[in-house]
C-alpha positions in Angstrom: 0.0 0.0 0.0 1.2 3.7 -0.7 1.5 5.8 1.2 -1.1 8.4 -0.2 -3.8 5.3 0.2 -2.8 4.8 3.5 -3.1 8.4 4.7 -6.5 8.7 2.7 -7.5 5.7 4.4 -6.6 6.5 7.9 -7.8 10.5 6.9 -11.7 8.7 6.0 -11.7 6.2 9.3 -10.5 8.8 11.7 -13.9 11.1 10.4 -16.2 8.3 10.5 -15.1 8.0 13.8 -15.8 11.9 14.5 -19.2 11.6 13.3 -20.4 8.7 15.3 -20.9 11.3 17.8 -24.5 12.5 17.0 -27.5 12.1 18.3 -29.4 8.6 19.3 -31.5 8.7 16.8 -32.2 11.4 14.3 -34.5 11.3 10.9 -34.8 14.1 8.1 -37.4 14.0 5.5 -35.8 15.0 1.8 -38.4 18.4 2.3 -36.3 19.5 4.9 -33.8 20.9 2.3 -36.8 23.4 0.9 -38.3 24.2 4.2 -37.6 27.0 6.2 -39.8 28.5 8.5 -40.0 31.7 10.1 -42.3 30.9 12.5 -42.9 28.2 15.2 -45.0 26.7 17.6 -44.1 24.5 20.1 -46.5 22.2 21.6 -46.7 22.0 25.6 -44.4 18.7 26.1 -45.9 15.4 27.1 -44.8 15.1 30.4 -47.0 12.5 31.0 -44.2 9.6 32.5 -42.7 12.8 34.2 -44.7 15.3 35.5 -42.5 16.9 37.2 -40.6 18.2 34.4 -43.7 20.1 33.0 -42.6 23.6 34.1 -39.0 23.0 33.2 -39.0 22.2 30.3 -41.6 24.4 28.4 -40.0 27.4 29.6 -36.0 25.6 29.0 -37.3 25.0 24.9 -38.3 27.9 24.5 -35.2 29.6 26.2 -32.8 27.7 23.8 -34.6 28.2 20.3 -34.8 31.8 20.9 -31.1 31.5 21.6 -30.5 30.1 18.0 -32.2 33.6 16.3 -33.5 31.1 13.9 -36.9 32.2 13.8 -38.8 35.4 13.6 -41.5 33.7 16.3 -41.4 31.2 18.8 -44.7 30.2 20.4 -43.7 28.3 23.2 -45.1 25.7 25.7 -46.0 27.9 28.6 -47.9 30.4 25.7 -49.7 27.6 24.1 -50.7 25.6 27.6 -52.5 29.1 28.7 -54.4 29.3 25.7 -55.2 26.0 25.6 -56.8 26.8 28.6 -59.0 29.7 27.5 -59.7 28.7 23.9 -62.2 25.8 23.4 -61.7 26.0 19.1 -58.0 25.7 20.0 -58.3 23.0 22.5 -60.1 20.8 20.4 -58.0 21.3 17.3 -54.8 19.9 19.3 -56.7 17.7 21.4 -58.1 15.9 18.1 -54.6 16.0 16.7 -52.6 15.0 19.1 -55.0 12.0 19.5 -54.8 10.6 15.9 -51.3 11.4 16.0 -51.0 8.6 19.3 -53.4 6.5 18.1 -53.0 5.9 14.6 -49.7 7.3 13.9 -51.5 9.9 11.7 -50.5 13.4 11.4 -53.9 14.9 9.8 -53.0 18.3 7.6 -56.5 19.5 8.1 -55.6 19.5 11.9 -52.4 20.4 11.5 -52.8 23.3 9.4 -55.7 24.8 11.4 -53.0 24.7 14.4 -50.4 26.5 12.1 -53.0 29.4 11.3 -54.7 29.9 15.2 -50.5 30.3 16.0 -49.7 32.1 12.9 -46.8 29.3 12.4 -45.1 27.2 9.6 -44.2 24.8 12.2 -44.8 22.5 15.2 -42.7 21.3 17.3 -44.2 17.9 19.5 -41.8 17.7 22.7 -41.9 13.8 24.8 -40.1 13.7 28.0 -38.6 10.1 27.8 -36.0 10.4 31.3 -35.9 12.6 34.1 -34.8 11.2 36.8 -32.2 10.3 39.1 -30.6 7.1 38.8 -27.3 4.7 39.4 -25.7 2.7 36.6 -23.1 0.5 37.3 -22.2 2.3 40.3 -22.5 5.2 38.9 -24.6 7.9 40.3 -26.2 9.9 37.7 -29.5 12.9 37.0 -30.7 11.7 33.2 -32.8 13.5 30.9 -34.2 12.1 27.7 -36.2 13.9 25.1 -37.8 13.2 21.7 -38.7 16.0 19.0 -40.4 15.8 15.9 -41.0 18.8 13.5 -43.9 18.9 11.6 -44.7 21.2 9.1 -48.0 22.5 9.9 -49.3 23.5 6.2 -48.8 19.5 5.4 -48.6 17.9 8.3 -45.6 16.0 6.9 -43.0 15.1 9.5 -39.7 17.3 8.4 -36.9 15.6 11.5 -37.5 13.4 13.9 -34.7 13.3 17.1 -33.9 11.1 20.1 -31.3 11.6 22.3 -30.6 11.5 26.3 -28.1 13.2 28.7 -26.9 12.7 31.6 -24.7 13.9 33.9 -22.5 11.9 36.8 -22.5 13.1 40.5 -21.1 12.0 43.6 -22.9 14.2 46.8 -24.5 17.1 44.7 -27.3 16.0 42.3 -27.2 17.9 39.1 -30.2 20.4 38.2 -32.1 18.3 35.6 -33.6 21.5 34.4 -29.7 22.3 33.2 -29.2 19.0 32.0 -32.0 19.5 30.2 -30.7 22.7 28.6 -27.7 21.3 27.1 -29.5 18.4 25.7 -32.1 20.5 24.2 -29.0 22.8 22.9 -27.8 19.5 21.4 -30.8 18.4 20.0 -31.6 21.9 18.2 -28.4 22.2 17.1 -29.2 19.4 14.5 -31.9 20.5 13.7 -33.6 21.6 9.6 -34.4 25.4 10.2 
C-alpha cells in the first residue's frame, strides 16, 4: 500500500469515527432541504411519565430556540398551555390531533394546518419527556434526561426531523439540576436540527 492510500485511508476512518458522535437517533425528511420556516410553535411537552418536568421544560425550549435567532417567532409551551386553557376551538383542534397522531400514527394536515394558522406558524414542534430522573448505573450515580422531537410542518402535516437523544450527567454528593441538563440536551438536540 502507498503511502497516499494509506493516509487517505486512515484520513476517512478517523472522520467516520468523528461523526459517530451525534444524536441517538435522528431522521430528516428530503423536504427538509426546501423548508424554512419563520415561524414556530411548540407544543406544551408530554410530560406525561414525568410530571414533574412540565414547568422546566416548556420554559428551557423555549429559552434555547430563541437563543438560536432562527426564527422570527417562537410560540412556546408555557404560551400555548394558557391558551389551551381559555380557547375551546384551540383546544379541540390539538386535542383531536394529538390524539390521531397517538393512536394511529397519523398526522392529519386538516388539523395540523388549522394549528399552524390559530398560532400564525409554519411549524410544530411535538416535545416527549422520555428520562428525568435520578438514577445509578453501574455504580454510577447519575440525573438523566431524555427527550424526543419531531418537527412537523403545519401547512402539510408532513414530518420534516424526527430526534432522540438522552443526557446525563454523573455526581457524587450534589445531584445535578435536571432542568440544566435539560438545557444542554435540548442545545444539542436543536443544534441538528432543519431550520
Amino acid at each position: 500500500m502507498t503511502k497516499k492510500k494509506g493516509t487517505a485511508i486512515l484520513t476517512i476512518l478517523l472522520l467516520g469515527l468523528l461523526g459517530c458522535g451525534g444524536l441517538r437517533y435522528s431522521q430528516v425528511a428530503p423536504e427538509a432541504k426546501d423548508f424554512h420556516p419563520q415561524r414556530i410553535a411548540v407544543l406544551p411537552a408530554d410530560t406525561t411519565a414525568f410530571p414533574e418536568a412540565k414547568a422546566s421544560i416548556d420554559r428551557v425550549f423555549a429559552e434555547v430556540l430563541a437563543e438560536q435567532k432562527w426564527f422570527t417567532d417562537i410560540v412556546g409551551g408555557e404560551a400555548i398551555g394558557r391558551r389551551l386553557e381559555t380557547d375551546a376551538e384551540f383546544r379541540q383542534t390539538v386535542t383531536e390531533y394529538l390524539a390521531k397522531l397517538q393512536k394511529v400514527s397519523y398526522s392529519d394536515p386538516e388539523l395540523s394546518s388549522r394549528i399552524g394558522a390559530l398560532t400564525r406558524t409554519e411549524a410544530l414542534l411535538l416535545v416527549q419527556v422520555d428520562y428525568w430522573k435520578y438514577t445509578t448505573e453501574d455504580d454510577t450515580k447519575m440525573g438523566k434526561v431524555g427527550i424526543s422531537i419531531t418537527m412537523i410542518e403545519a401547512k402539510t402535516g408532513k414530518t420534516i426531523w424526527r430526534a432522540v437523544h438522552n443526557r446525563a450527567s454523573d455526581y457524587m454528593i450534589i445531584k445535578p439540576d435536571l432542568p440544566d441538563v435539560a438545557r444542554g440536551l435540548i442545545r444539542e438536540m436543536i443544534g441538528q436540527m432543519p431550520h
